[in-house]
C-alpha positions in Angstrom: 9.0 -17.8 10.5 9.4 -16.2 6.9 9.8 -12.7 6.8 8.2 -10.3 4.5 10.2 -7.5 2.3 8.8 -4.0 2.1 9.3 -1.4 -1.0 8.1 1.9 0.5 8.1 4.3 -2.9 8.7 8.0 -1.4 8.5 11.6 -2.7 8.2 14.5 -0.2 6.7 12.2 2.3 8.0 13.2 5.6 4.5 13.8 7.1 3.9 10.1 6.8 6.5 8.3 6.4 7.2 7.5 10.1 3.8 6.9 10.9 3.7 4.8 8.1 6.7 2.6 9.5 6.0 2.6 12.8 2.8 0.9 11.8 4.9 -1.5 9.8 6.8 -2.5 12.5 4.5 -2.6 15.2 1.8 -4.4 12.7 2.9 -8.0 13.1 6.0 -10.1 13.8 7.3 -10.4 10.0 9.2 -7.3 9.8 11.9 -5.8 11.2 14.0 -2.8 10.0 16.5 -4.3 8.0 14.2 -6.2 5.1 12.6 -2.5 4.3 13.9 -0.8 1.6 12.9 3.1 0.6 13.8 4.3 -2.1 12.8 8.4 -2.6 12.3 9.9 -5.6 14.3 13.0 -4.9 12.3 14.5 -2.2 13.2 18.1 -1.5 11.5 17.6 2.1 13.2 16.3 4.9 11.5 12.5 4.1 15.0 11.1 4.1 16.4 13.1 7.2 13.7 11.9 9.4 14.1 8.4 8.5 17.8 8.4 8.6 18.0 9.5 11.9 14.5 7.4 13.6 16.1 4.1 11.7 19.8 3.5 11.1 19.0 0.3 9.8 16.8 0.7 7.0 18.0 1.2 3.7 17.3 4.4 1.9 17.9 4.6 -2.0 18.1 8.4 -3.2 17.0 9.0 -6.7 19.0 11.8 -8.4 15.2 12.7 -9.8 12.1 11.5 -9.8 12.5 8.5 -12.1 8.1 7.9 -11.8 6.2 5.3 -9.0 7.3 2.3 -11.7 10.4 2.1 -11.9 11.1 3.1 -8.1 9.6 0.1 -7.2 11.4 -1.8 -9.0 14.7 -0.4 -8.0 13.7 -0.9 -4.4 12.5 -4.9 -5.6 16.0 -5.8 -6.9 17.1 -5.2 -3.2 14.6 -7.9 -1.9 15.7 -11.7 -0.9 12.3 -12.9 0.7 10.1 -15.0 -0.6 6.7 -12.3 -0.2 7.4 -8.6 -0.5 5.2 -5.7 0.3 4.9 -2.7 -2.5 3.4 0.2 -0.6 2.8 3.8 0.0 4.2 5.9 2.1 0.7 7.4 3.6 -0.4 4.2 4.8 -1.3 3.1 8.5 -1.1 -0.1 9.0 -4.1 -1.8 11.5 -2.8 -4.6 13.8 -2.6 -7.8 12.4 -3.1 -6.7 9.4 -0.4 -8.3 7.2 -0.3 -11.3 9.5 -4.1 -12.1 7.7 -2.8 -11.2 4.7 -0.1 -13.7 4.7 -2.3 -16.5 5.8 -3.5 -16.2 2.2 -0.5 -17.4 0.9 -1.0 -20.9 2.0 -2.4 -21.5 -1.4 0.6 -21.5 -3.6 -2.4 -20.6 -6.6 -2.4 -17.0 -4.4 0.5 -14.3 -6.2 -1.3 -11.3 -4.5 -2.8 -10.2 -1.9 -4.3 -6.9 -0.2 -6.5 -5.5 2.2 -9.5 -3.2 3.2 -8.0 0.2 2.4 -10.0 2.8 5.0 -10.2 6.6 5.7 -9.0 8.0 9.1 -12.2 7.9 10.4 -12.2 4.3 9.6 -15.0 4.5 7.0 -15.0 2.4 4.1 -12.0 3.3 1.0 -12.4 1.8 -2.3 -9.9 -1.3 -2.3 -10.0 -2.8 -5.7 -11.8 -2.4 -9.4 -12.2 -3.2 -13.0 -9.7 -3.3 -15.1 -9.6 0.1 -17.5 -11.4 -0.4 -20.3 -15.3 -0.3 -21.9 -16.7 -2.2 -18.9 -14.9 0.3 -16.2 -16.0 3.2 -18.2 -19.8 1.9 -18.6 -20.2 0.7 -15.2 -19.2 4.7 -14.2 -21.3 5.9 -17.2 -24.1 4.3 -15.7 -23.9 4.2 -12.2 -23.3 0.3 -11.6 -19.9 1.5 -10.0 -21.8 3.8 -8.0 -24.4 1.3 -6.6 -21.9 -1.3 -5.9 -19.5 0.7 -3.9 -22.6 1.8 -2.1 -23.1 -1.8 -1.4 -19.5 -2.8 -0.2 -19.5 0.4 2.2 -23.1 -0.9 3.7 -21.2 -4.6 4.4 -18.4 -2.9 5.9 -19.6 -0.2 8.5 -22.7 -1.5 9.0 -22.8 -5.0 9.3 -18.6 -6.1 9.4 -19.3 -8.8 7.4 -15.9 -10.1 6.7 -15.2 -10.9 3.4 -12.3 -13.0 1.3 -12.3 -13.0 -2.2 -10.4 -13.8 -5.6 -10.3 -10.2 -7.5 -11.5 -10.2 -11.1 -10.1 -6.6 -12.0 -7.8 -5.3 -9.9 -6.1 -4.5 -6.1 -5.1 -0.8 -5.3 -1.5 -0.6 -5.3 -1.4 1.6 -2.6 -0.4 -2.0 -0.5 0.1 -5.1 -2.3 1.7 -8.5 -1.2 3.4 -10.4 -3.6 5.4 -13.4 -4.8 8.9 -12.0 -5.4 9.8 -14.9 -7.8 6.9 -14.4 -9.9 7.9 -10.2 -10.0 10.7 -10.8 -11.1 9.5 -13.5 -13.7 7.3 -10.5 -15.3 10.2 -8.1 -14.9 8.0 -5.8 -12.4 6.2 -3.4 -13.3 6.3 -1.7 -16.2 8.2 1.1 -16.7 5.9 2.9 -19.0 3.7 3.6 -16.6 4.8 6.5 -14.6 2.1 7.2 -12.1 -1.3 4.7 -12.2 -2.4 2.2 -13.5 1.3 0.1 -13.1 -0.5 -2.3 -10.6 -3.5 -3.5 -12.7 -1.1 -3.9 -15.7 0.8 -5.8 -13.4 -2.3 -7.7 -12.4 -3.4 -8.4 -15.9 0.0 -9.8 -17.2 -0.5 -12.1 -13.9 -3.6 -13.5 -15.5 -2.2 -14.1 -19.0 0.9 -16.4 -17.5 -1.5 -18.8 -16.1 -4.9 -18.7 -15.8 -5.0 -20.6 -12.3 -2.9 -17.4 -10.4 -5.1 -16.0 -8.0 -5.3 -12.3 -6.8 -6.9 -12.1 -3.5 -8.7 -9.7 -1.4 -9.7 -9.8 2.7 -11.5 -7.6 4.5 -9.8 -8.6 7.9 -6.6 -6.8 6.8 -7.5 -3.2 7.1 -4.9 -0.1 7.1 -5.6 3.5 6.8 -4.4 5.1 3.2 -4.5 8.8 3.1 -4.7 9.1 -0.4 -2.6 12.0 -2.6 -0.4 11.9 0.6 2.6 11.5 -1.3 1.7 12.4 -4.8 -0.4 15.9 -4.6 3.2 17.3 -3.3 3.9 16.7 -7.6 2.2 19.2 -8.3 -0.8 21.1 -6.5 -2.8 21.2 -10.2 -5.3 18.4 -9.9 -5.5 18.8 -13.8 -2.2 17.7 -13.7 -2.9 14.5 -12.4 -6.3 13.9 -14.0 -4.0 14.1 -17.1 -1.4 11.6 -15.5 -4.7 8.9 -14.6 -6.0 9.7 -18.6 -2.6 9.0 -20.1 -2.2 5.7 -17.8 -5.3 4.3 -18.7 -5.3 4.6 -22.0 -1.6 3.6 -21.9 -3.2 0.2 -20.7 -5.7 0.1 -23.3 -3.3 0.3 -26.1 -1.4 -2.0 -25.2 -3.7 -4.8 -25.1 -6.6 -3.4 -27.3 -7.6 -2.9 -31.0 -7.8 0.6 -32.3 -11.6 0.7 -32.7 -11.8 -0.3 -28.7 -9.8 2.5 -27.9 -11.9 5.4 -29.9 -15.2 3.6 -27.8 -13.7 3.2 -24.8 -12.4 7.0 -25.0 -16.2 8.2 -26.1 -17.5 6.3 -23.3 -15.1 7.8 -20.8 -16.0 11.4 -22.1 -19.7 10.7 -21.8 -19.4 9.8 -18.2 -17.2 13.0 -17.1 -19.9 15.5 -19.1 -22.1 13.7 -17.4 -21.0 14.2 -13.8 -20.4 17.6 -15.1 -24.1 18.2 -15.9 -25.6 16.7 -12.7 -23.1 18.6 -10.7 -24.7 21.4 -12.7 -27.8 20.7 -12.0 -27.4 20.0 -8.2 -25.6 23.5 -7.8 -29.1 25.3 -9.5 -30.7 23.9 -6.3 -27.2 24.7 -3.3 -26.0 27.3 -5.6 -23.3 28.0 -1.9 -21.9 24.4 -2.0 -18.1 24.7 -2.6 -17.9 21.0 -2.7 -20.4 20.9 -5.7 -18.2 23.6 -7.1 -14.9 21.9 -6.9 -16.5 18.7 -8.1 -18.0 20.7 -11.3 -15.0 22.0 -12.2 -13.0 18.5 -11.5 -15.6 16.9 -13.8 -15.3 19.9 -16.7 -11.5 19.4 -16.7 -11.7 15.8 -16.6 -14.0 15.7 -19.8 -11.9 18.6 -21.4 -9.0 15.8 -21.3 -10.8 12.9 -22.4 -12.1 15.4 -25.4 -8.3 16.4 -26.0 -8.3 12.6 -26.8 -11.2 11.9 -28.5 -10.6 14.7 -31.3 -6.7 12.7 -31.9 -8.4 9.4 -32.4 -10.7 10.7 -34.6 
């Protein structure tokens, strides 16, 4: 029986980290203790304490600071013998059997990557994977197509638990991804100029230009419970902070692998679809004028566009 090796990336996580590894262990028959690696991104909590002490076994990698989600997985790779290893996140909740069906996938040699049905506490449905960033992301937002598909994929999954298995076209979430180790290290990880988002669908799309016959897969049996910002919102409590961390990585992605013209269109068309939100938000609050969600998400939109702007005035 092959085992599996886990990279657990954490800062300031100690209000999930143990749940997160107790799920891990309990999860399936893969993994035990000593093929899970953490390493911590100088957490000022007591994320390493509590692990220390709940499991002598696993090995904990302390950053002298926090070196960015990147390059901490990589650190925590090069410690990694097995042939499939786990990248995740420390607010994760493994569901039972969950990377037991995940595994199966790997019976076809073509499959490099793998993940699951990413869900909310309540066990409704998360999004789990996308488009690449780029002109086709940012229109499908702009004009709603995003919107109606996700729609779509929530009605299949609560309604009906259709299961479903299929190769991915954009992207996985990283927040938990299975992959060949051999072939991670062949692309030398991920790459370090990415220091929060978008490292995995770089990752992904360098995949794709190796060989052409790689797959990336997706299955709805696997499911685990991701309590997204769990780690990262301890950064910083400004969500402008990291609406500006998401901006910077995308469009770190889009320079690297497009021309300059796609990058002044694909900025314009990212800036239409935040004033956009902005304005219906707007528009809905005229009607609920006491809705504080409306209000955060008005002010989350006007920011957002403010950044994209920023942007769109330098690429001028």
């Amino acid at each position: 029986m092959r085992s599996i090796g886990v990279v657990i990336v954490t800062f300031n996580s100690s209000q999930y980290i143990l749940n997160c590894l107790k799920s891990l262990l309990e999860s399936n028959y893969y993994i035990n203790s000593k093929n899970i690696i953490i390493v911590d991104n100088n957490s000022s909590d007591e994320t390493i304490k509590l692990v220390s002490k709940e499991y002598t076994d696993i090995k904990i990698v302390k950053n002298s600071k926090n070196l960015g989600y990147a390059k901490a997985v990589n650190i925590g790779m090069s410690f990694l013998n097995e042939e499939l290893c786990l990248i995740c996140n420390p607010d994760i909740e493994f569901k039972k059997e969950a990377l037991i069906r995940l595994n199966e996938l790997f019976k076809d040699k073509n499959v490099v990557v793998a993940g699951g049905q990413q869900i909310y506490a309540n066990k409704k449905w998360q999004r789990s994977y996308g488009e690449m960033p780029g002109i086709k992301d940012a229109c499908f937002n702009l004009f709603f197509v995003a919107t109606i598909k996700n729609i779509f994929k929530k009605i299949i999954f609560e309604r009906f638990n259709i299961a479903i298995v299929k190769k991915i076209t954009g992207y996985l979430d990283g927040a938990a991804l299975l992959v060949r180790r051999d072939l991670f290290e062949k692309l030398e990880g991920f790459d370090e100029d990415y220091f929060f988002y978008a490292e995995e669908a770089d990752f992904q799309f360098r995949i794709r230009k190796r060989n052409k016959n790689y797959k990336i897969m997706f299955t709805s049996k696997a499911n685990f419970v991701h309590i997204r910002g769990g780690s990262s919102t301890k950064i910083n409590q400004k969500t402008t902070y990291f609406q500006k961390l998401l901006v910077k990585a995308k469009l770190t992605f889009v320079k690297k692998n497009r021309s300059s013209k796609y990058i002044k269109t694909y900025i314009f068309f990212e800036y239409l679809h935040c004033m956009k939100m902005y304005y219906l938000y707007s528009v809905l609050l005229f009607f609920q004028n006491k809705r504080s969600d409306l209000i955060s998400k008005q002010i989350f939109f006007f920011n957002y566009s403010n950044i994209w702007k920023n942007y769109l005035l330098e690429n001028r």
